[in-house]
C-alpha positions in Angstrom: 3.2 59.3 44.3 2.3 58.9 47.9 4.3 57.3 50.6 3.0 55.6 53.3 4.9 53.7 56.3 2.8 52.0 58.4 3.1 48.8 61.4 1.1 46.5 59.3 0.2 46.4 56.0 -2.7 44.3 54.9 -2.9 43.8 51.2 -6.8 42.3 50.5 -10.0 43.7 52.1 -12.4 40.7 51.8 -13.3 39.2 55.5 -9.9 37.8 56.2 -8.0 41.0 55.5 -10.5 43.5 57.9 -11.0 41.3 60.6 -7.0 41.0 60.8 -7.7 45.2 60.3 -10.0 45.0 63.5 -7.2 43.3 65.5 -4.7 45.3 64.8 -6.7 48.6 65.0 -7.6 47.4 68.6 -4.0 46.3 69.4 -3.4 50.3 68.3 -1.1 49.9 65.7 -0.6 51.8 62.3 -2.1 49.4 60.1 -2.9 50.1 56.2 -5.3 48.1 54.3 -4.9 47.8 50.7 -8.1 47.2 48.9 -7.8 46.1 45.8 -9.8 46.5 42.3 -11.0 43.0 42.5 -14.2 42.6 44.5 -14.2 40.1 47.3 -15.9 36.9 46.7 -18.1 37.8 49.8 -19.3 40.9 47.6 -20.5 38.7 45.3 -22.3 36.2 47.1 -26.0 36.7 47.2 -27.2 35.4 50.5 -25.7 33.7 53.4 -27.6 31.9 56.0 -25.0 30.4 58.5 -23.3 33.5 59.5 -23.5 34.0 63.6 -25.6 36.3 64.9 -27.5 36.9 61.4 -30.4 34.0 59.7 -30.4 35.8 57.0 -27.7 38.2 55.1 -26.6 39.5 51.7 -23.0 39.1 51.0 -22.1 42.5 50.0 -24.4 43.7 53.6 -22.2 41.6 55.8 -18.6 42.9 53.8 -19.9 46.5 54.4 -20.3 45.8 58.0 -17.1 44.2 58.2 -15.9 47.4 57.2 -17.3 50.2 58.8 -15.9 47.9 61.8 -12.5 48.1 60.6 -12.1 52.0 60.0 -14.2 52.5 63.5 -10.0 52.3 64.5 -8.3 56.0 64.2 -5.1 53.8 63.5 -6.5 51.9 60.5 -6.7 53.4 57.2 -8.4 51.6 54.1 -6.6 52.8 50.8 -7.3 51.4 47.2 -4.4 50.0 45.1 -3.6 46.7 43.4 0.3 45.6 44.2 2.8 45.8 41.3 5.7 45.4 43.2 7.0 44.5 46.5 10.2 43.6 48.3 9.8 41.6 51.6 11.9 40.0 54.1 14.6 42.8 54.0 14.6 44.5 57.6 11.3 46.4 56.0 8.6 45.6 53.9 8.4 47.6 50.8 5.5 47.4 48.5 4.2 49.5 45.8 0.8 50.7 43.4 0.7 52.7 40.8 0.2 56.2 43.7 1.8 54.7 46.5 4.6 53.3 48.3 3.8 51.7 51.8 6.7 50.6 53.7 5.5 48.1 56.9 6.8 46.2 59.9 4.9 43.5 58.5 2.5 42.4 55.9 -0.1 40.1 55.8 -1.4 38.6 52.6 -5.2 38.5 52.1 -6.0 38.9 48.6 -8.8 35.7 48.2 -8.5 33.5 45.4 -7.8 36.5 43.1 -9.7 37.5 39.9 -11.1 34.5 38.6 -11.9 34.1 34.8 -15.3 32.8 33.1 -14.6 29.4 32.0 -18.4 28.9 30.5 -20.3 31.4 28.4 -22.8 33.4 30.3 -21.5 32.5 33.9 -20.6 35.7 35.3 -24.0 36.7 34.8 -25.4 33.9 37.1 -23.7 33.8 39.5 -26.1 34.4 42.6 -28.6 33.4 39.6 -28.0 29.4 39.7 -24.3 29.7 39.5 -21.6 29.3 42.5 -18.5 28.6 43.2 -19.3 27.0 46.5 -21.1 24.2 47.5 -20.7 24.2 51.1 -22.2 27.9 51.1 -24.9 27.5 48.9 -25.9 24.2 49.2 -28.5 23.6 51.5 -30.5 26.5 48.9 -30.9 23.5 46.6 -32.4 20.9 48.9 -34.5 18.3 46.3 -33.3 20.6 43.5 -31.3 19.2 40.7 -27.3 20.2 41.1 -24.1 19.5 38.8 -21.0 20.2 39.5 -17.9 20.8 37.2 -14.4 20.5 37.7 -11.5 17.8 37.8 -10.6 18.1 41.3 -10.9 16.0 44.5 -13.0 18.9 45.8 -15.6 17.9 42.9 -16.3 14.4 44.5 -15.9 15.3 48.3 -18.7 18.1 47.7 -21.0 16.0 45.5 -20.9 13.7 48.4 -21.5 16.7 51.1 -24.6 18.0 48.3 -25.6 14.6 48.5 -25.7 14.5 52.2 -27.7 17.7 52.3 -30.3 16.2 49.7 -29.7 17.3 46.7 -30.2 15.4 43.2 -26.4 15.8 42.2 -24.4 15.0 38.9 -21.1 15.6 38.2 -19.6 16.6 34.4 -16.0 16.4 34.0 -13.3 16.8 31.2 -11.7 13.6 32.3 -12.6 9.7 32.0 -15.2 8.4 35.0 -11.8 6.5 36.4 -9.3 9.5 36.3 -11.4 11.6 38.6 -9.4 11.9 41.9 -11.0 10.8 45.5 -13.9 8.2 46.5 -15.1 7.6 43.1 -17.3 3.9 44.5 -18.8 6.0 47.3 -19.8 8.5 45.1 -21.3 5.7 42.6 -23.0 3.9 45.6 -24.7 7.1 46.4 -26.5 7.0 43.0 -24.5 10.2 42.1 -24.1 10.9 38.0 -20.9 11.0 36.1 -21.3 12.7 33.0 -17.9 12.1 31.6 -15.3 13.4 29.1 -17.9 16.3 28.2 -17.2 20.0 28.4 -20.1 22.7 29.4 -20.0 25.4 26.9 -22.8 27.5 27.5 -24.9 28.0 31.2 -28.5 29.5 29.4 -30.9 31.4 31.7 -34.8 31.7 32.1 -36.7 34.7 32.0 -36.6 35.3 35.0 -33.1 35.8 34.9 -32.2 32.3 36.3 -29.8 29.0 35.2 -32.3 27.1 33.0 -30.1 24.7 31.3 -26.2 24.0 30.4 -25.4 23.0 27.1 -22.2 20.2 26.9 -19.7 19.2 24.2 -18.2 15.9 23.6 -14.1 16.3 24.1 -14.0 13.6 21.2 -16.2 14.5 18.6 -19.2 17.4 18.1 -21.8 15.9 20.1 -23.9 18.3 22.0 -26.1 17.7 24.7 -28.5 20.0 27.0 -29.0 19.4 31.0 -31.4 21.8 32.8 -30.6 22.1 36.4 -31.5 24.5 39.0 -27.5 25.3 40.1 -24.3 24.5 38.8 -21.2 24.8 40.8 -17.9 25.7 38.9 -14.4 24.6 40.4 -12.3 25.6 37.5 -10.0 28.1 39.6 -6.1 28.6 39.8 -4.8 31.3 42.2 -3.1 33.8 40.4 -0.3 34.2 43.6 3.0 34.9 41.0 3.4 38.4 42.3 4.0 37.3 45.9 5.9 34.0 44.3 8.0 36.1 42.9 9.2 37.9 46.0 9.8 34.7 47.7 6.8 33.9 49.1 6.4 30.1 49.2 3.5 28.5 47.9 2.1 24.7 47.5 1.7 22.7 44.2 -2.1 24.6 44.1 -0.6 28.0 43.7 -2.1 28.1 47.4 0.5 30.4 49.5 2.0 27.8 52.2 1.1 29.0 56.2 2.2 27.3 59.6 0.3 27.3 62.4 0.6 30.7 63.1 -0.2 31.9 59.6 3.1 32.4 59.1 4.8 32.0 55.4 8.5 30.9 54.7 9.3 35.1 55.4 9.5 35.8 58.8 7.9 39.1 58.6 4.9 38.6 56.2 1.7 36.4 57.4 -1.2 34.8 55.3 -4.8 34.4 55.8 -8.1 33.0 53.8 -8.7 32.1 50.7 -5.2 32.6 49.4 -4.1 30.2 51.5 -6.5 27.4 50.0 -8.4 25.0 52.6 -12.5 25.7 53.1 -13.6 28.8 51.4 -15.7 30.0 54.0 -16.6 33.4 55.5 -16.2 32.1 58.8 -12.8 30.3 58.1 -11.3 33.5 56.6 -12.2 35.6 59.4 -10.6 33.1 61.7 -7.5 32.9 59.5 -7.6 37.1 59.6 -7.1 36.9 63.5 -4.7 34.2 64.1 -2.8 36.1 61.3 -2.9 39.4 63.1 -2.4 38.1 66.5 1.0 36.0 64.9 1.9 39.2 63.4 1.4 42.1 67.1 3.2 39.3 68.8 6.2 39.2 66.5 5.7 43.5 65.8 6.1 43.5 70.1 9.5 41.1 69.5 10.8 43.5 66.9 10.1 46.8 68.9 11.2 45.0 71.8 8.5 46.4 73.9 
């Protein structure tokens, strides 16, 4: 078992988590990142267009730059490791993986939305094929191309409207009656938007080409199945699996989202928050954002506690 003690500890190594890496290396502190066995959603998105600086980038291209950033700092190390335990808020952070034990100053939490399972037969093998998990991303990639989305959220309506807006032909299929759907439910019916209610997609089918072709649905009252080919179908179906930090006290909101001020600071003085895991607008540029406030809350309460 190794032991590691360290300023900061930053447990994720998606965008959020190396950018707060890049702050901290240039701030010159000891700073561990944790990289987990979960890939970051960023790994797995196939292109991204609205990314400063680059028209035109692959997902796992722009994570591996990311990177390589990070570790350019002699005082940031990038170790792999999921967390199966962890004490915070004690005086020192103390968290462990099955080879290590990394005590930190403080800890910032940037795991994403953590390892999401396949709600639909054959989606993991889409996705960058026809299936996402954002609409705000990939989008504009659809423009006059047929769209559904699935889910039972208010994000389901707000981003059929913002689909909508960027001119795509967009349906929605839900679990739930037409009326129990959450949000602007008129508006979305003004816009001449589809409700395919009280059906559940079983199967997302593929072309030869290796693309989404169709989705096949099932009645939640009786047998009934019906077919709906589409050219992408966006999935929000996830719960963030947060229970380890829960457990340690870390507060989170009625999502499973963990709860940041301002600052990105949590209900624990010592430990800070930033992307995904903290809910909001799953965006690149939002989590790297989120990764520097973080950092920047957490040198100016490390300077505090050194008294320096």
């Amino acid at each position: 078992m190794e032991e590691f003690n360290c300023e900061v500890l930053i447990i994720g190594a998606g965008p959020a988590g190396l950018n707060a890496g890049i702050y901290c290396g240039r701030a010159n502190r000891k700073t561990i990142i944790l990289e987990g066995k979960e890939p970051s959603a960023l790994e797995k998105t196939k292109e991204i267009s609205n990314w400063l600086g680059e028209q035109k980038i692959e997902g796992p291209n722009l994570l591996e730059k990311f990177r390589k950033h990070a570790e350019s700092y002699n005082t940031v190390k990038i170790i792999k490791g999921d967390v199966i335990a962890l004490m915070m808020g004690m005086g020192m952070n103390m968290i462990s993986t099955r080879t290590a034990n990394i005590t930190s100053d403080v800890v910032i939490i940037a795991t994403g939305r953590g390892q999401r399972k396949e709600v639909i037969t054959g989606e993991s093998n889409l996705v960058g094929y026809g299936v996402s998990y954002c609409a705000l991303c990939d989008g504009p990639l659809y423009k006059e191309k047929v769209v559904y989305l699935y889910g039972t959220d208010e994000e389901v309506i707000e981003d059929a409207l913002a689909l909508h807006q960027m001119g795509c032909i967009v349906n929605i299929i839900t679990t739930l009656e037409k009326n129990e759907l959450p949000g602007n439910i008129e508006e979305v019916k003004n816009k001449g938007i589809q409700i395919i209610d009280k059906m559940e997609i079983t199967e997302a089918v593929k072309n030869t080409e290796g693309l989404i072709e169709k989705i096949i649905c099932k009645s939640v009252d009786s047998e009934e199945l019906q077919e709906f080919e589409l050219d992408c179908l966006f999935i929000f179906s996830h719960v963030p699996s947060n229970s380890i930090f829960k457990k340690a006290g870390v507060g989170l909101d009625e999502m499973g989202n963990i709860k940041v001020d301002q600052n990105q600071q949590t209900n624990i003085k010592s430990v800070y928050a930033a992307g995904d895991v903290t809910g909001g607008v799953f965006q690149v540029i939002f989590a790297v954002s989120e990764g520097a406030r973080a950092a920047l809350s957490a040198l100016k309460y490390l300077r505090t506690l050194k008294k320096e």
